[in-house]
C-alpha positions, 0 to 999 in steps of 0.5 A, a space after each residue: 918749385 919755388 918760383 913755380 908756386 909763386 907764378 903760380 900765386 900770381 896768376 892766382 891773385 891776377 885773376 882774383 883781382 879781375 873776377 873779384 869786382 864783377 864778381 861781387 857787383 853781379 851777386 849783390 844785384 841778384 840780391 837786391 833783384 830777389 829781394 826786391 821780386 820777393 816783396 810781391 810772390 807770384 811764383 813766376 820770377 821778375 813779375 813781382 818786381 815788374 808789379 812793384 815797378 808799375 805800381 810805384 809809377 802809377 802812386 807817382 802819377 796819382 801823386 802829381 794829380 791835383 785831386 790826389 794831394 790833400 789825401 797824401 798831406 792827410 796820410 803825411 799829417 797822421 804818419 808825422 804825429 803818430 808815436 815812434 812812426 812820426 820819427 822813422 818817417 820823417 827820418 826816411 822822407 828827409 833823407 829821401 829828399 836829399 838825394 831825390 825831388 827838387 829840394 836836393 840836399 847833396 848838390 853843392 860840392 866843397 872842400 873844408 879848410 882844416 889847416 896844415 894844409 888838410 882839406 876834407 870832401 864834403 857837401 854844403 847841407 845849409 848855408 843859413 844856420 838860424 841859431 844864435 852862436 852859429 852866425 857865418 857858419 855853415 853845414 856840412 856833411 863829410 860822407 865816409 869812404 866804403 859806407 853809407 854813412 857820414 858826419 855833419 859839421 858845423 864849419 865856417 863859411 870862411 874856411 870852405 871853398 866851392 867845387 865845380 863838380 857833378 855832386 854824383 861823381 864828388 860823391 863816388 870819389 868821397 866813398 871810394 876813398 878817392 880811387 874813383 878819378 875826378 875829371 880835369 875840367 871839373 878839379 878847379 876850385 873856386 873860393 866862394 864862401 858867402 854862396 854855396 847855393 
């Protein structure tokens, strides 16, 4: 009855293990859908976020217009001056910024030299650092495994070595708590302290 039971468990746990990981995937993309369709109400499901869809592009063609600009920078100035606001936007356009656009921040991957043989993923964020006392270091961020969240360390230039890896795939290998395999021809490490550009 025993061994029954625990056949029986393990099969139980095999198919957790399958079902789990779609499972959940599935779930959390009809929720973002549903949000996301929810922010404009039509009553007729998967038009809101057709509509939402369509309008961002539109904003985005109007955006890259020459006549459009000076009225966004006037929209910019007033969002970045005004009270409380000024913070939280700035706060969404910089981190916005490094992962979108053509000043991404996330693109140069590296490995930080923390001693006895202890090297820490993380992204160059700065190379310069333009305050005294901070001469030859540089910054950068460690993300967390299984968050969104991360640090950002001040780091000598000396200590860090370069890695020649799409900063996409370094990123879901950082915050699957390295479960997600690196390529092999992307694992060789390079020693470039001086550009990490």
């Amino acid at each position: 009855m025993k061994k029954q039971a625990r056949i029986l468990f393990q099969f139980f746990m095999n198919g957790l293990l399958l079902l789990a990981p779609a499972t959940i995937t599935i779930y959390v993309a009809l929720s973002i859908f549903r949000w996301l369709d929810g922010l404009i109400q039509t009553g007729i499901p998967g038009l809101g976020l057709m509509i939402l869809v369509i309008g961002i592009t539109v904003f985005g063609y109007l955006g890259s217009m020459f006549l459009f600009r000076p009225i966004w920078v006037k929209v910019e100035e007033m969002l970045g001056k005004a009270p409380l606001v000024s913070l939280i936007y700035n706060s969404i356009k910089d981190l916005a910024s490094a992962f979108m656009g053509d000043k991404k921040k996330f693109n140069q991957a590296v490995i930080v030299d923390l001693g006895n043989g202890c090297w820490k993923p993380g992204f160059v964020t700065q190379s310069d650092i333009p305050v005294e006392g901070l001469t030859g270091m540089i910054s950068v961020y460690f993300p967390h495994s299984y968050n969104f969240s991360g640090n950002v360390f001040f780091v000598s230039a000396a200590q860090v070595k370069s890695l020649d890896v799409p900063s996409t795939d370094y990123m879901k290998f950082i915050v699957s708590g390295g479960i997600v395999p690196l390529e092999k021809d992307d694992e060789t490490t390079q020693d470039n302290p001086n550009n990490h550009e």
